[in-house]
N, C-alpha and C positions, 0 to 999 in steps of 0.2 A: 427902473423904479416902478414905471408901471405895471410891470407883469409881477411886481413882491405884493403891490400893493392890492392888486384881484388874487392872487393868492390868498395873503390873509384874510380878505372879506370870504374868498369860498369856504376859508375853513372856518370861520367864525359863524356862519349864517349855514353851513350844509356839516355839521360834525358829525352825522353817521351817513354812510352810503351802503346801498344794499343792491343785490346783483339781482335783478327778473329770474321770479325763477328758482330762486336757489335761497335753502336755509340755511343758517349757520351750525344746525344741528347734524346738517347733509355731508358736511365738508369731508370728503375722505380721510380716513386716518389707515395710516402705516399699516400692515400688517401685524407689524412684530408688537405691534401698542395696541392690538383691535383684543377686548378681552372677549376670549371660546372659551366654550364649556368644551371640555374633554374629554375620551374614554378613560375610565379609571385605569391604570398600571401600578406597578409594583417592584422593585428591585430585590432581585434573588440572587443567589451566590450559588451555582453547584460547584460540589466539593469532590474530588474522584483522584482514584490513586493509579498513578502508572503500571503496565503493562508492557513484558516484551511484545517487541510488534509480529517477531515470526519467530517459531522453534522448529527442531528438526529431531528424529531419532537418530543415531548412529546404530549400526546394526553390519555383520560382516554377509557378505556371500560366499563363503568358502568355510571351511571348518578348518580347527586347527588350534596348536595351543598360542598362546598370545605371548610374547617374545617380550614387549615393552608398550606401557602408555605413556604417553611424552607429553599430558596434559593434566589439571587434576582440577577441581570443579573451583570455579571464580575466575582460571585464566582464557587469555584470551587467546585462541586458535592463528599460531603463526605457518611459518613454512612445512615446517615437521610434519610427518602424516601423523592424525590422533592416536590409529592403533598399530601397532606391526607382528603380524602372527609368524611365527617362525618358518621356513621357508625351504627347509631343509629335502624335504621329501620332493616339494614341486622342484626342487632345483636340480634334484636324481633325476628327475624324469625329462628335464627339459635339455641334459649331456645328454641321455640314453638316445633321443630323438633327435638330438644335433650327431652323433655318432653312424646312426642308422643313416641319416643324409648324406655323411660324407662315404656313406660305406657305399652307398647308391650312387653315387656320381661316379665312383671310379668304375662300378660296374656298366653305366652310362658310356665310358668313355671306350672302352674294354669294348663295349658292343657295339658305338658305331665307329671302331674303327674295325671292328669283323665286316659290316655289315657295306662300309666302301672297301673293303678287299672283294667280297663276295661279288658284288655288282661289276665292280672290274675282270672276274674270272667269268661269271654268266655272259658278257658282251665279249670276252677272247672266246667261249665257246659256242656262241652264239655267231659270233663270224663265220668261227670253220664248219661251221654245220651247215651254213650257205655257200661255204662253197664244199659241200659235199665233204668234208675232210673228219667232220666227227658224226656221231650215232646222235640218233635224237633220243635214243635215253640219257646219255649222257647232258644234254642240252637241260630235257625236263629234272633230270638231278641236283642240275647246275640253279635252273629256275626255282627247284623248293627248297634249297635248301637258302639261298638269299632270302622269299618269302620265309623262313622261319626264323630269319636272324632279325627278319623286322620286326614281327610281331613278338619277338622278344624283347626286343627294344622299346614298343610302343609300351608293353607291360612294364619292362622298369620305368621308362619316366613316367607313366600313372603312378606306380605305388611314391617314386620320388613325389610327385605333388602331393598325395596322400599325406604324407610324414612331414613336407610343408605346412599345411593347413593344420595340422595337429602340435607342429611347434607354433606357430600362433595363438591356436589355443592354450597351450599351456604358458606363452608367455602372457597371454591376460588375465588368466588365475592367476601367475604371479604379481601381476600389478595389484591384484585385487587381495594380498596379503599385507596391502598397506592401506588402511583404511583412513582413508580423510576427512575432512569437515570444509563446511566453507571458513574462509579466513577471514580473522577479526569477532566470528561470534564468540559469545561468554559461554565455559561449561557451568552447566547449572545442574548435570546431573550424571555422577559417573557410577559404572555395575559391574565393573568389573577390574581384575589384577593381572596382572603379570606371571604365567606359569599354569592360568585355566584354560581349560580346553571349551572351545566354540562351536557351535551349529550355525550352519546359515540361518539367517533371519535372526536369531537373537537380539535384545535392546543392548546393547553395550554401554551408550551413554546418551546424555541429553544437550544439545547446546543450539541456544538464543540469542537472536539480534537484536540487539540493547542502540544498533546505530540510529533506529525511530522510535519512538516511543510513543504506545497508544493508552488512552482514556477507556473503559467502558462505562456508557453511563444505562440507566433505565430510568425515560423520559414519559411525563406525560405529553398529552397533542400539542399542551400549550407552549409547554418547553421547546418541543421538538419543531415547532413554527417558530417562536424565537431565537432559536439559532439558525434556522434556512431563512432567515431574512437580515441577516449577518450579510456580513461578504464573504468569499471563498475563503478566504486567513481572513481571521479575525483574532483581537488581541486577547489573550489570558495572562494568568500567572501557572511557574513553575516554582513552587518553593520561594514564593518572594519576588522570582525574577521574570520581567516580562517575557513572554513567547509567544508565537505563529501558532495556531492550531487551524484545523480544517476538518468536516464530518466527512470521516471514513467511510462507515457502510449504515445503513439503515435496514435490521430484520423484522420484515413486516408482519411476521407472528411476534402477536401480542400478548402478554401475561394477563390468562383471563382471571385471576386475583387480583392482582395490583394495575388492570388496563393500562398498562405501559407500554411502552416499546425498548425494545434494548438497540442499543447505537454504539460507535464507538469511534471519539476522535485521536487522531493523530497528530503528534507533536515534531518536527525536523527539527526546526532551530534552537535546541539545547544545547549549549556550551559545555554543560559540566557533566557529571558522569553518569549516564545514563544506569539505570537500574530500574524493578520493582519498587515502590511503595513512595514517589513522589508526590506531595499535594498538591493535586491540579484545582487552581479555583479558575471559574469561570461565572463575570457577571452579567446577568441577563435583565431585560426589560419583559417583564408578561402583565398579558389583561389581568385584571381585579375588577372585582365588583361593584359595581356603582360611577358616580361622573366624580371627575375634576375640574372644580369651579374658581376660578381664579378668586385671591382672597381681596382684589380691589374694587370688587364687582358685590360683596357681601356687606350686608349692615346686621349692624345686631347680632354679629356672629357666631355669640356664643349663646343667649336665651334664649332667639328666634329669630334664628337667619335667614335671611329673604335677599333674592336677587331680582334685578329687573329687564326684562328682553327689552333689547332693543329697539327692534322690527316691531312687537304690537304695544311697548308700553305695562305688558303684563307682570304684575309680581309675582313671585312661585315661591312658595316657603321650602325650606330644606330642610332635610334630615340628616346631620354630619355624620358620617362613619369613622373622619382622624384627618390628618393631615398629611402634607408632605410637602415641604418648601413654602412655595406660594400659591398654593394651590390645597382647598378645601376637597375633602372626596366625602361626598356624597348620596345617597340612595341615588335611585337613575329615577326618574320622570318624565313621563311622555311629551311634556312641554319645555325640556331642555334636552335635544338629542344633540351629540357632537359636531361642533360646531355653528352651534346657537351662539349670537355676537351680544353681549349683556351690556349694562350701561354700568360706568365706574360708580363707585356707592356716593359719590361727591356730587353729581350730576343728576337728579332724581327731586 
């Protein structure tokens, strides 16, 4: 009872206490409640239409008439080779040259079985010549005539390898009368029919991969800083629907008209069906001009708004430029740079 009863006399007799030292105007406040003047920003919307991400020409290496196209522009590049040029002539050439090989092997065969007879009569006459029993012309007849059976041999199996390396060759011109594509891109551009005749190099057709899909945009510095302080994916819209994006490349020639830069992002995580002319939005935060002055920080707002610093106490009249939320934008003044801490308009 004692200690209720010097209670209540403390507080009856001492009803404010105040800490050495320290004002009540000092008292820390929160961050997120402390009102900053801010640099003025802005919300932008760029607006950009898709892009295949890679094309390719089709084009043949061989000439020849074209047999069948087994594609036609919108489809999508399966197993089938795109083009097949008729095959008739290489495939003359490529019996003739399988004919000549096997004609050559029997001759091969034909020769070295001459050529172990002959070596077995040079060494029976090569015996008896040591022991005196034959001529040495006989012996040296016996000697050139094995040497000619070699070097007749060596010379067919060269030309056999010859006629090797030449069916080779004409079996990859024949590969190369089926002209392919990579698989799964879209044709987007076909030049040709069935029954025309070809030159190496010619454009035959066109087909693009639709399985990425890129943005091009032409950006100013501002822009082009607001999206490199994104994160690497950052969120957009595809046609309504959320997506990943990421900036692809940055060409650092700039359009001396429009001082821009051209860029251009990429899209992966699209679901639906990739094509040209998708509306890519994408929203950005950029500088503007002038500060953002919080609006609980402002009196008189609208005929002669005036804010008050904290730190020295000093009133600064404003010049509004508009609005945006809770926050006034403002001409810029040398006596409110960003992050100037203001007193609430209720507290002054």
């Amino acid at each position: 009872m004692r200690y209720i009863a010097f209670f209540l006399m403390f507080v009856l007799f001492c009803p404010a206490v105040t800490v050495a030292g320290v004002d009540s105007k000092d008292i820390s406040v929160p961050a997120e409640d402390r009102l900053l003047v801010r640099r003025a920003t802005k919300d932008i919307r760029l607006i950009g239409y898709t892009r295949k991400e890679r094309t390719m020409t089709v084009s043949s290496e061989v000439s020849g008439r074209v047999f069948s196209v087994n594609y036609d522009v919108g489809q999508a590049v399966g197993k089938q080779p795109f083009i097949e040029i008729e095959p008739t002539f290489i495939d003359l050439e490529i019996e003739k040259t399988e004919q000549s090989i096997k004609r050559l092997d029997i001759a091969l065969k034909r020769m070295q079985v001459r050529v172990a007879y002959l070596e077995k009569e040079f060494l029976r006459i090569d015996s008896l010549y040591s022991r005196a029993r034959a001529t040495g012309v006989k012996r040296d007849a016996a000697a050139q005539e094995l040497e000619q059976a070699r070097l007749e041999l060596d010379s067919t199996a060269q030309e056999r390898a010859v006629q090797g390396t030449v069916l080779r060759e004409l079996s990859e011109r024949k590969l190369r009368h089926s002209i392919s594509a990579p698989r799964g891109w879209i044709v987007t551009k076909r030049m040709v029919e069935p029954g025309e005749v070809i030159q190496p190099g010619t454009p035959l057709a066109e087909v693009s991969d639709y399985s990425g899909l890129v943005v091009p945009f032409s950006l100013s510095g501002e822009e082009l800083s607001a999206i490199k302080s994104l994160a690497e994916k950052f969120d957009a819209e595809l046609e309504g629907v959320p997506v990943k994006a990421s900036l692809k490349w940055i060409n650092p020639e700039f359009d001396e008209k429009t001082r821009k830069l051209n860029v251009e992002l990429t899209i992966r995580d699209f679901r639906g069906q990739g094509r040209g002319g998708l509306m890519f939005v994408l929203p950005l935060q950029i500088r503007s001009e002038g500060l953002f002055i919080p609006k609980a920080a402002v009196t008189s707002r609208y005929e002669n708004p005036t804010v008050t610093v904290r730190e020295t106490g000093e009133v600064v009249r404003l010049i509004p430029l508009g609005e945006s939320g809770d926050y006034l934008r403002v001409a810029a003044d040398e006596r409110l740079v960003p992050g100037t801490e203001l007193l609430a308009a209720g507290n002054r």
